[in-house]
Backbone as ProteinMPNN parsed JSONL, in Angstrom:
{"seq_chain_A": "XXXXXXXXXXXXXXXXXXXXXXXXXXXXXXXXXXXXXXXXXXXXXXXXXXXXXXXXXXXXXXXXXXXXXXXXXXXXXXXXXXXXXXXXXXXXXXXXXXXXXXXXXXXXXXXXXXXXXXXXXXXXXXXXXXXXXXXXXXXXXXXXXXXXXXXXXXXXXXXX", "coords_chain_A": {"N_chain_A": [[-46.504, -2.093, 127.379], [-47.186, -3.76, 125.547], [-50.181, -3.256, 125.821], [-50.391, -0.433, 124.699], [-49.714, -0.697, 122.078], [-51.465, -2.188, 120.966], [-53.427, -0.835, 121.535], [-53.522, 1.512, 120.237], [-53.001, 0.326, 117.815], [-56.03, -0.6, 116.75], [-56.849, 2.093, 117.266], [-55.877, 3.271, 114.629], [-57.165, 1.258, 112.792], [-59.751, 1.839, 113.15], [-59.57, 4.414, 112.121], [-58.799, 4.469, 109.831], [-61.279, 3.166, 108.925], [-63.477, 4.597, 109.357], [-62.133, 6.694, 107.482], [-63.043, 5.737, 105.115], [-65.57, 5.902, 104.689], [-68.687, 5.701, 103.042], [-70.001, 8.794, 100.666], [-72.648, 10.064, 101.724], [-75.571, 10.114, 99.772], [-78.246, 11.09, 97.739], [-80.316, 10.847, 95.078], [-82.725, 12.942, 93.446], [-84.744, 12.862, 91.639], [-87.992, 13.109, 89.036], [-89.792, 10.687, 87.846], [-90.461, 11.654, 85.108], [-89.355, 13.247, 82.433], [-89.804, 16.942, 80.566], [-89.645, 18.106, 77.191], [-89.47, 21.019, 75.213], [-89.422, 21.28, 71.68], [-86.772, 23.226, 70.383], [-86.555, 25.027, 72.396], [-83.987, 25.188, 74.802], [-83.371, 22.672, 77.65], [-82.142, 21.969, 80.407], [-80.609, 19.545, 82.76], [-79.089, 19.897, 86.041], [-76.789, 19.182, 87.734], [-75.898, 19.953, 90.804], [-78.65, 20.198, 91.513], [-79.926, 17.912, 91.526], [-78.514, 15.448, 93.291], [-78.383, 15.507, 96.514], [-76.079, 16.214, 98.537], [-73.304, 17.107, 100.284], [-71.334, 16.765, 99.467], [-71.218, 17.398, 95.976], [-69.494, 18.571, 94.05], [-67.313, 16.289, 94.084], [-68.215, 14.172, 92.94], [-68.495, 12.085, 89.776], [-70.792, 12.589, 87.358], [-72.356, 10.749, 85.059], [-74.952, 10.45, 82.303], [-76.823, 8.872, 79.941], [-78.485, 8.748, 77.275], [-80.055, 9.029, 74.255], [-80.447, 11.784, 73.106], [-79.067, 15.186, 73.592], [-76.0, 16.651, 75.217], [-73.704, 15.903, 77.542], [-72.266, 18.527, 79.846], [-70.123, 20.105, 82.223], [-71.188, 20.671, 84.606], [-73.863, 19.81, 84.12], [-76.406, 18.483, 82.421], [-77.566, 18.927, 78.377], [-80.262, 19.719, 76.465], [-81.083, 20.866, 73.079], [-84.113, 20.387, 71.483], [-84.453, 19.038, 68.343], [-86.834, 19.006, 65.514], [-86.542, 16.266, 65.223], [-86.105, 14.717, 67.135], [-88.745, 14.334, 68.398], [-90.818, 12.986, 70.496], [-90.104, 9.762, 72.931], [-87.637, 9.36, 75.944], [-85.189, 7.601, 76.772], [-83.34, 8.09, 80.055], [-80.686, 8.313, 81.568], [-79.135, 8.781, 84.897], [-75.996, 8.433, 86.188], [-74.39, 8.081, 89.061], [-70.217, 8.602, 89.853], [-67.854, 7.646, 92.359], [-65.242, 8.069, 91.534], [-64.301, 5.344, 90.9], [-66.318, 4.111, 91.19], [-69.485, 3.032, 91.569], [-71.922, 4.681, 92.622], [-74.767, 5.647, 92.911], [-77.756, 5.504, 90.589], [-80.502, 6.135, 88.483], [-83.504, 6.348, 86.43], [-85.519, 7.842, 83.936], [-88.328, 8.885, 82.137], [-87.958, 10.933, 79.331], [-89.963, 13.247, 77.394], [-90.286, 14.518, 74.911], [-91.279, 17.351, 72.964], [-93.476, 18.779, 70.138], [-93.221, 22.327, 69.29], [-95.612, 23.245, 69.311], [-97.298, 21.609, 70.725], [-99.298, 22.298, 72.627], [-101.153, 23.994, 70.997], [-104.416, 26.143, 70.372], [-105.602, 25.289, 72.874], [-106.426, 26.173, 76.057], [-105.069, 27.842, 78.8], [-104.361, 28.627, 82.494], [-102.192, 29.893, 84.436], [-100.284, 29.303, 87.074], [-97.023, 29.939, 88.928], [-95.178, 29.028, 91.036], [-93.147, 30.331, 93.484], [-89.793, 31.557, 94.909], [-87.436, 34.197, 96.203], [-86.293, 34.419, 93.63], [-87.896, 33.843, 91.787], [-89.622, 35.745, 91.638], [-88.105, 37.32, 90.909], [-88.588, 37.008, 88.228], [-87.951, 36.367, 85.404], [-88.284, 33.795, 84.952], [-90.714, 33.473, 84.124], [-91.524, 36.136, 82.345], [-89.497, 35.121, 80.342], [-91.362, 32.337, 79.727], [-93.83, 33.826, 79.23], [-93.112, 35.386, 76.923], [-92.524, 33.21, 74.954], [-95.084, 32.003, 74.542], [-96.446, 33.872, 73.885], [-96.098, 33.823, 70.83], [-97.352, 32.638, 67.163], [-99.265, 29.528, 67.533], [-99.649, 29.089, 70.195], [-100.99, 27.975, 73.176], [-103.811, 29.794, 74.423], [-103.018, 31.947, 76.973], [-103.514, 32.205, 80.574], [-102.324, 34.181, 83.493], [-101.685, 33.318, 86.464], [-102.268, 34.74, 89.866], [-100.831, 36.676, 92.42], [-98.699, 38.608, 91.558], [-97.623, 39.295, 88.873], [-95.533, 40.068, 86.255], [-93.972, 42.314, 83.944], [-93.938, 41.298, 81.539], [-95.632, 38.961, 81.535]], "CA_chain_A": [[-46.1, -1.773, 126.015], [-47.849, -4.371, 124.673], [-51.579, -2.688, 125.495], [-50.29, 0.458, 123.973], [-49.411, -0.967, 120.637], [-52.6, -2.775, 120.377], [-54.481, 0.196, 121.128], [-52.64, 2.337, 118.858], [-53.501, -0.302, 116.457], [-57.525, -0.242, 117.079], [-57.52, 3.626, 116.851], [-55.33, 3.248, 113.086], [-57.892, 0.686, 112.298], [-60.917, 2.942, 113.303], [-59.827, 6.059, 111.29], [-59.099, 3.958, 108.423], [-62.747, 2.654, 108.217], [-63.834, 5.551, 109.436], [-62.116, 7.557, 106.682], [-63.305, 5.188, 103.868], [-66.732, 5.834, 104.534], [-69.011, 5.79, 101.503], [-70.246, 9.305, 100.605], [-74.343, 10.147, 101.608], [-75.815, 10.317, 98.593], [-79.627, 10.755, 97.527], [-81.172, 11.103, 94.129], [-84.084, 13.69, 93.54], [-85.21, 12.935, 89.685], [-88.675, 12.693, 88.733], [-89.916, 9.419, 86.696], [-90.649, 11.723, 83.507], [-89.086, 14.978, 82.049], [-90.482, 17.333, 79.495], [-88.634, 19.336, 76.726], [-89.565, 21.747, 73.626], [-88.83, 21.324, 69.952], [-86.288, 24.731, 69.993], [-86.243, 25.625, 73.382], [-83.177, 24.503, 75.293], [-83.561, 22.126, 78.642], [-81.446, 21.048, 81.558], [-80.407, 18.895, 84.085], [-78.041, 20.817, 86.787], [-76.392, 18.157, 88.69], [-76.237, 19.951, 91.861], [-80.129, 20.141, 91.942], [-80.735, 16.185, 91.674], [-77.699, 15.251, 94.118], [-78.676, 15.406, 98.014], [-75.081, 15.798, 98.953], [-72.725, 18.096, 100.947], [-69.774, 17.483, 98.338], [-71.702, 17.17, 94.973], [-68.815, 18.437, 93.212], [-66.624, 15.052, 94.213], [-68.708, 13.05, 91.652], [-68.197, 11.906, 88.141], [-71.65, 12.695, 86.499], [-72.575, 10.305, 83.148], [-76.057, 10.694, 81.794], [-77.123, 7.891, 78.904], [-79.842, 9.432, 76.307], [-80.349, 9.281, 72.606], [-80.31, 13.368, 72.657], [-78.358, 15.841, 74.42], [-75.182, 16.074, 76.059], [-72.956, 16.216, 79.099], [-71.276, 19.263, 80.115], [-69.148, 20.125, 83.403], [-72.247, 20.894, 85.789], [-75.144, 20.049, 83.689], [-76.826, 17.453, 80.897], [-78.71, 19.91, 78.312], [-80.68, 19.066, 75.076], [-82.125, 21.773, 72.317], [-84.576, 19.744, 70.764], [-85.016, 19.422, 66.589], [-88.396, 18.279, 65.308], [-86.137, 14.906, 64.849], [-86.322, 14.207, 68.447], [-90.18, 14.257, 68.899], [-90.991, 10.937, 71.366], [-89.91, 9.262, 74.765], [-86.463, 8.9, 74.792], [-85.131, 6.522, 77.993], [-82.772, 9.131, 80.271], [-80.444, 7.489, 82.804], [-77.722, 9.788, 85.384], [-75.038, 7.017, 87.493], [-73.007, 9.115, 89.867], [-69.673, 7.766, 90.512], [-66.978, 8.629, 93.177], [-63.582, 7.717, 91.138], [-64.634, 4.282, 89.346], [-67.413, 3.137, 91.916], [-71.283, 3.285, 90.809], [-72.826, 5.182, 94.003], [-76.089, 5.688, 92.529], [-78.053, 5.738, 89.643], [-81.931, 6.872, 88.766], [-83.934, 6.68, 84.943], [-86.712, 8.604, 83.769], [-88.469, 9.417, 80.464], [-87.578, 12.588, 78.336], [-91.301, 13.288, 76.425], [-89.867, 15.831, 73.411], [-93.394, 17.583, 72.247], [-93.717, 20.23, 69.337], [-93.234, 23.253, 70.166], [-97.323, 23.743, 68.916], [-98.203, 20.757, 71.163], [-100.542, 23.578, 73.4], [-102.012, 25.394, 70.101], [-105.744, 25.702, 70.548], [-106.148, 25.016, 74.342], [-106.494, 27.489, 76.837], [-104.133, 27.505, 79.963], [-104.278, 28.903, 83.644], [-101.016, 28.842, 84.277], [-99.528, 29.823, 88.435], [-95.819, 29.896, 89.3], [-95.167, 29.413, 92.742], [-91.639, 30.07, 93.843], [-89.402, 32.355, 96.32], [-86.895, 35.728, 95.249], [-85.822, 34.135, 92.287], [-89.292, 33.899, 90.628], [-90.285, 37.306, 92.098], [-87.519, 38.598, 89.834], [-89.857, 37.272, 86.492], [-86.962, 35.998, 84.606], [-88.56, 32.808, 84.579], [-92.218, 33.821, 83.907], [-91.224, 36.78, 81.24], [-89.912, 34.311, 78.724], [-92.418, 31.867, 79.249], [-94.76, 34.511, 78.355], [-92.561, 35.209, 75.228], [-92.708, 32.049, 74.073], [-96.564, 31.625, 74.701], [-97.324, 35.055, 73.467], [-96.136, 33.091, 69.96], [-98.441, 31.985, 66.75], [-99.861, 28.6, 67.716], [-99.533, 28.627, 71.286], [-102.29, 27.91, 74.017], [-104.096, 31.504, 75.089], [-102.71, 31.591, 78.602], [-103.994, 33.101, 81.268], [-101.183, 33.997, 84.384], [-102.813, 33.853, 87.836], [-101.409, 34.742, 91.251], [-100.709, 38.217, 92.785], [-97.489, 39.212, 91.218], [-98.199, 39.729, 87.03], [-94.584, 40.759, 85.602], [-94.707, 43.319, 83.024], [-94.279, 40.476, 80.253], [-96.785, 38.328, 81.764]], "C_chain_A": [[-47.04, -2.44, 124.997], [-49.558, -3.679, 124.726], [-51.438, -1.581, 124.745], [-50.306, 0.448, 122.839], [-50.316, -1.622, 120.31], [-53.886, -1.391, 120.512], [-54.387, 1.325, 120.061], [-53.048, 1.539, 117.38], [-54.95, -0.528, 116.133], [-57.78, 1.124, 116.982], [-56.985, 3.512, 115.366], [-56.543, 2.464, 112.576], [-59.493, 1.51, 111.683], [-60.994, 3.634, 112.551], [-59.633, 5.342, 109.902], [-60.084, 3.397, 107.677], [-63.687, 3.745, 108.64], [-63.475, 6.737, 108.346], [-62.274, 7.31, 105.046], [-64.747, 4.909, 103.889], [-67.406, 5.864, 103.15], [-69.631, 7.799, 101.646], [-71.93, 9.297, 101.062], [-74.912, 10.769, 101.005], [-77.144, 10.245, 98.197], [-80.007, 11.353, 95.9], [-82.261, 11.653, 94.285], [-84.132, 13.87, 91.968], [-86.518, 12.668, 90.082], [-88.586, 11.332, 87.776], [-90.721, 9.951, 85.134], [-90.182, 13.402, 83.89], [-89.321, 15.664, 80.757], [-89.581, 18.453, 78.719], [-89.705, 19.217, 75.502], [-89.004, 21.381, 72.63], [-88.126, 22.883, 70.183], [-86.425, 25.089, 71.639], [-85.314, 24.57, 74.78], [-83.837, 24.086, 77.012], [-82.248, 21.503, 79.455], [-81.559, 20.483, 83.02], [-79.419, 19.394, 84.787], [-77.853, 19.829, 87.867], [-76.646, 18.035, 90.006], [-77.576, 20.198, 92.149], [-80.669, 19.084, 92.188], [-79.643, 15.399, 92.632], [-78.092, 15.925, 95.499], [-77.524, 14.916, 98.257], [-74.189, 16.853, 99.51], [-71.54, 18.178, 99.894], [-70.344, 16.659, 97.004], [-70.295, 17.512, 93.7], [-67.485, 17.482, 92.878], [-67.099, 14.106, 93.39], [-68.246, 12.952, 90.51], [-70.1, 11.742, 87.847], [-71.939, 11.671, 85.185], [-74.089, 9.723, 82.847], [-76.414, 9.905, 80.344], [-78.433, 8.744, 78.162], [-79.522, 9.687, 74.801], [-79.896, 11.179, 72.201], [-79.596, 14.036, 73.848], [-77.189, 15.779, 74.93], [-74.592, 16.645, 77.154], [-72.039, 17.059, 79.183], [-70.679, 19.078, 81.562], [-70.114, 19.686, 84.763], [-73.412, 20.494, 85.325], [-75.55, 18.513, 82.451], [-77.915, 18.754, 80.21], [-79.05, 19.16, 76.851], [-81.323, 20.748, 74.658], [-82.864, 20.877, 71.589], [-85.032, 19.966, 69.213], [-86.439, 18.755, 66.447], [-87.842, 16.568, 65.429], [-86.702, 13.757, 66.114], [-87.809, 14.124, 68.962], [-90.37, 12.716, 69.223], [-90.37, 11.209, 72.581], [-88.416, 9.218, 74.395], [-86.12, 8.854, 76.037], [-83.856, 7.522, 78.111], [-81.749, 8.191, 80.992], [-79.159, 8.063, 83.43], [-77.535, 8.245, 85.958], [-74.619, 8.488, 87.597], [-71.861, 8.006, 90.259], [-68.731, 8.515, 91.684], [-65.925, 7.372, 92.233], [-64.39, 6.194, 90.37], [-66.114, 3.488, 90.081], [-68.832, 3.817, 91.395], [-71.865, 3.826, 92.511], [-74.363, 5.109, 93.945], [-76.458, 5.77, 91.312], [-79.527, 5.93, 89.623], [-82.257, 6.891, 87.32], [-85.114, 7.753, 85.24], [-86.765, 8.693, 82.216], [-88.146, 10.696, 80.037], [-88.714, 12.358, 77.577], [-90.631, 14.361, 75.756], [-90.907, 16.439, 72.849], [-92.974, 18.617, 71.404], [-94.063, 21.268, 69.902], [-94.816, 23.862, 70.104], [-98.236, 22.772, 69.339], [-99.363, 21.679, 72.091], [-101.42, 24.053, 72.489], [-103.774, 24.887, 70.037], [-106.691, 25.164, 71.743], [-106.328, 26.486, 75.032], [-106.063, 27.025, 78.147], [-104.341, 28.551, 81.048], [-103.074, 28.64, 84.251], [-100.518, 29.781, 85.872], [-98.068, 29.508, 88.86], [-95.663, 30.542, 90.514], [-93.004, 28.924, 92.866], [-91.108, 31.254, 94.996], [-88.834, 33.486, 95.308], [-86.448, 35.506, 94.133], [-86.556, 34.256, 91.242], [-89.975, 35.354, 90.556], [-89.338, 37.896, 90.698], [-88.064, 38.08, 88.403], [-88.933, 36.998, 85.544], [-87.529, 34.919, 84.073], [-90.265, 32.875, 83.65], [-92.364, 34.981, 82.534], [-90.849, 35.43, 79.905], [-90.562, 33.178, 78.303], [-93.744, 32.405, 78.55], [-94.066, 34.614, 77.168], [-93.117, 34.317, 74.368], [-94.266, 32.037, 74.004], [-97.163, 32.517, 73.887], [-97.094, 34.927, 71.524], [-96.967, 32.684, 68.988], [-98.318, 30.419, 67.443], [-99.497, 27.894, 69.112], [-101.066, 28.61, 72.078], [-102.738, 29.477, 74.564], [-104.055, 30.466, 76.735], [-102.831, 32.621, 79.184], [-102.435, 33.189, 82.683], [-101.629, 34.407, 85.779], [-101.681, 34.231, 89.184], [-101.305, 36.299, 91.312], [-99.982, 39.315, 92.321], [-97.966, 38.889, 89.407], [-96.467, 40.267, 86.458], [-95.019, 41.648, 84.615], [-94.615, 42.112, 81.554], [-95.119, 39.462, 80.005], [-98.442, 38.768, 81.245]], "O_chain_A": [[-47.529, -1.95, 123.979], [-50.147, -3.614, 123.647], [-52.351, -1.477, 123.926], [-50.822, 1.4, 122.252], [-50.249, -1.877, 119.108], [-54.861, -1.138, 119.805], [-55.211, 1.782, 119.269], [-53.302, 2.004, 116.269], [-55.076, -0.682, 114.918], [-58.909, 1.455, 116.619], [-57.952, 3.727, 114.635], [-57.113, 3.139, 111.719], [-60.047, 1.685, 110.597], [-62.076, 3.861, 112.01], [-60.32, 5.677, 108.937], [-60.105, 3.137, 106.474], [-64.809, 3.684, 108.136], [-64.274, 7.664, 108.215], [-61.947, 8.025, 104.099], [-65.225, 3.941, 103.297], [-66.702, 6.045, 102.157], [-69.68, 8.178, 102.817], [-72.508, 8.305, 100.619], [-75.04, 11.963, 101.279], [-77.481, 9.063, 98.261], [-79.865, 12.57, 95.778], [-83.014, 11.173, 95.132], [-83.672, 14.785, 91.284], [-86.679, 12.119, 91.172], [-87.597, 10.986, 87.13], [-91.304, 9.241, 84.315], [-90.377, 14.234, 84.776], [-89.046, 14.999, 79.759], [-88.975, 19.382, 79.254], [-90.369, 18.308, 75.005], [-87.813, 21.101, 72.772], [-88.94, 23.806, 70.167], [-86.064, 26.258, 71.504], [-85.759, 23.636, 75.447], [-84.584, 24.868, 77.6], [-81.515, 20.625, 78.998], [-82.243, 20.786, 83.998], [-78.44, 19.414, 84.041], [-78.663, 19.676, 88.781], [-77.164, 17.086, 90.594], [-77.706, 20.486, 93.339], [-81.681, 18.987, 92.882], [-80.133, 14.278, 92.773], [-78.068, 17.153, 95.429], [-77.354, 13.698, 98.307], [-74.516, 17.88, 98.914], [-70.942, 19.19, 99.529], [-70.053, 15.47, 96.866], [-70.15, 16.835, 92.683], [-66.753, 17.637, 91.901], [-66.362, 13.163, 93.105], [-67.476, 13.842, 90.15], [-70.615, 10.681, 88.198], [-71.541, 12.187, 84.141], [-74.347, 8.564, 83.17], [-76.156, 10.681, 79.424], [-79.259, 9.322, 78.868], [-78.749, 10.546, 74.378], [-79.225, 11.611, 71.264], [-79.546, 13.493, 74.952], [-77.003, 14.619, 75.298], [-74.918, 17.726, 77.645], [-70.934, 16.744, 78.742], [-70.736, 17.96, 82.074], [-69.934, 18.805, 85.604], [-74.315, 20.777, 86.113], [-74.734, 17.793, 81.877], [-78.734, 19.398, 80.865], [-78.369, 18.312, 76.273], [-81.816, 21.569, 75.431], [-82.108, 20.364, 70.764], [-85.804, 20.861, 68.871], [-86.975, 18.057, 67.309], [-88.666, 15.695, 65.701], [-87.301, 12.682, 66.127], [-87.921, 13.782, 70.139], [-90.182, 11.689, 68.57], [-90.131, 12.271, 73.156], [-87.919, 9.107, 73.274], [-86.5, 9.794, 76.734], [-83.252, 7.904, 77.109], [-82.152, 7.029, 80.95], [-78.121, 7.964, 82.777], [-78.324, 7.316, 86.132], [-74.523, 9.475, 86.868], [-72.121, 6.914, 90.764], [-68.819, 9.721, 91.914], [-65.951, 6.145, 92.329], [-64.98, 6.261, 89.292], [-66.76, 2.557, 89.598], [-69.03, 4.942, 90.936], [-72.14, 3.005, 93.385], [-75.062, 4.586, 94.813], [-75.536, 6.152, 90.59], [-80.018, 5.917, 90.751], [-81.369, 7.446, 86.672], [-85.494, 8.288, 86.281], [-85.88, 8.633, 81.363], [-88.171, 11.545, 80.928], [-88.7, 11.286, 76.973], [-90.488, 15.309, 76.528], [-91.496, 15.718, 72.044], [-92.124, 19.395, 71.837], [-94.919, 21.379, 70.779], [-95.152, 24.832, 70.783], [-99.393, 22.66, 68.933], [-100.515, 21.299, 71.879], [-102.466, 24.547, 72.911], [-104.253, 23.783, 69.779], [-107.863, 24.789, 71.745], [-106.344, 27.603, 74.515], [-106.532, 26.001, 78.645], [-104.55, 29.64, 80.514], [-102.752, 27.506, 84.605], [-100.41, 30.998, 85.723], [-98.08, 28.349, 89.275], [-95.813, 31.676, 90.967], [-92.188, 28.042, 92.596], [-91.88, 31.759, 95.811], [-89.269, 33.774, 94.193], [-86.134, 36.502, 93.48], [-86.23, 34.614, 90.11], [-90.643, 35.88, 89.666], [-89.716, 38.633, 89.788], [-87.924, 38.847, 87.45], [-89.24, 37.61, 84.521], [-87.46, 34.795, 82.85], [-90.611, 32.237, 82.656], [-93.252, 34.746, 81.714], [-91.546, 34.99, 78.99], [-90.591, 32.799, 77.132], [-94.472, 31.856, 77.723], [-94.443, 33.856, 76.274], [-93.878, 34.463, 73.412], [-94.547, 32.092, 72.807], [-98.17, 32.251, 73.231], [-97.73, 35.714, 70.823], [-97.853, 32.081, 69.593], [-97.209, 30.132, 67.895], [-99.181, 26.718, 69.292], [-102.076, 29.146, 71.623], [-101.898, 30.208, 75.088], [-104.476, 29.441, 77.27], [-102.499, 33.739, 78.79], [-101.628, 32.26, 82.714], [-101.879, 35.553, 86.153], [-100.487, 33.94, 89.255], [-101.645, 37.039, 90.389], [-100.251, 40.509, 92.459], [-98.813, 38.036, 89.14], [-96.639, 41.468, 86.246], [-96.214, 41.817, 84.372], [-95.376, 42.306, 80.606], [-95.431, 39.013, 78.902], [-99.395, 38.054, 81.554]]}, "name": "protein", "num_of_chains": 1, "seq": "XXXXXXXXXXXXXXXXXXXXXXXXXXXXXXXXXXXXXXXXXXXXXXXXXXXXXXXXXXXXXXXXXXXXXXXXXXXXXXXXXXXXXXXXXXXXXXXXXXXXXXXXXXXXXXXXXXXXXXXXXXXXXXXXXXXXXXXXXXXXXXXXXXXXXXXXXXXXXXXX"}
């Protein structure tokens, strides 16, 4: 009786440190991120989280500009915001700090390009094929006082 109730109490033990594992959790930020004067930017949580249950976190993002929605941190930048401006995500699970990660935010005018000349290649999979991303960068580029940009690679959208 008595080995039973001690083993019984070694498997309860087990699953209870076994089921208070910590989550496995990895950060994927760069150490600098770049946004437009007027053209909106984000951070999409589940893209910088290396995690099987990303939506178990609490998200909170520190920065002078922008703010925190459900899934995302986004900024539109005003001319106000031109500069560095110190970024910083924590993930928590319920009140614990799991991880955290900085980086710079550089803010540039939207006429920081005007007068260069650009070569510009977008390499990606079916998502980029569909030119969603590459169309309104041409937009924007095709703009007074943007850089004349050239768009290389095999695939050319029709707004490219």
């Amino acid at each position: 009786m008595f080995r039973a109730c001690a083993t019984g109490l070694i498997l309860l033990a087990c699953h209870a440190w076994l089921g208070a594992a910590e989550p496995d959790l990895q950060l994927t930020l760069p150490t600098a991120a770049y946004a437009v004067v007027g053209a909106e930017m984000g951070v999409y949580f589940d893209n910088v989280v290396l995690s099987e249950s990303s939506g178990d976190f609490r998200f909170d993002v520190e920065c002078a500009v922008g703010k925190v929605e459900t899934q995302r941190w986004t900024v539109t930048p005003a001319p106000g915001d031109i500069g560095d401006h110190p970024w910083r995500l924590r993930v928590f699970s319920g009140e614990k700090l799991l991880a955290e990660q900085s980086l710079v935010l550089h803010v540039v005018p939207a006429t920081a390009g005007s007068g260069q000349t650009l070569r510009l290649l977008i390499v990606g999979d079916s998502l980029t094929h569909a030119s969603v991303t590459a169309n309104d960068l041409a937009q924007r580029l095709s703009q007074p006082d943007q850089p004349q940009t050239t768009f290389l690679g095999t695939h050319h959208p029709p707004g490219a």
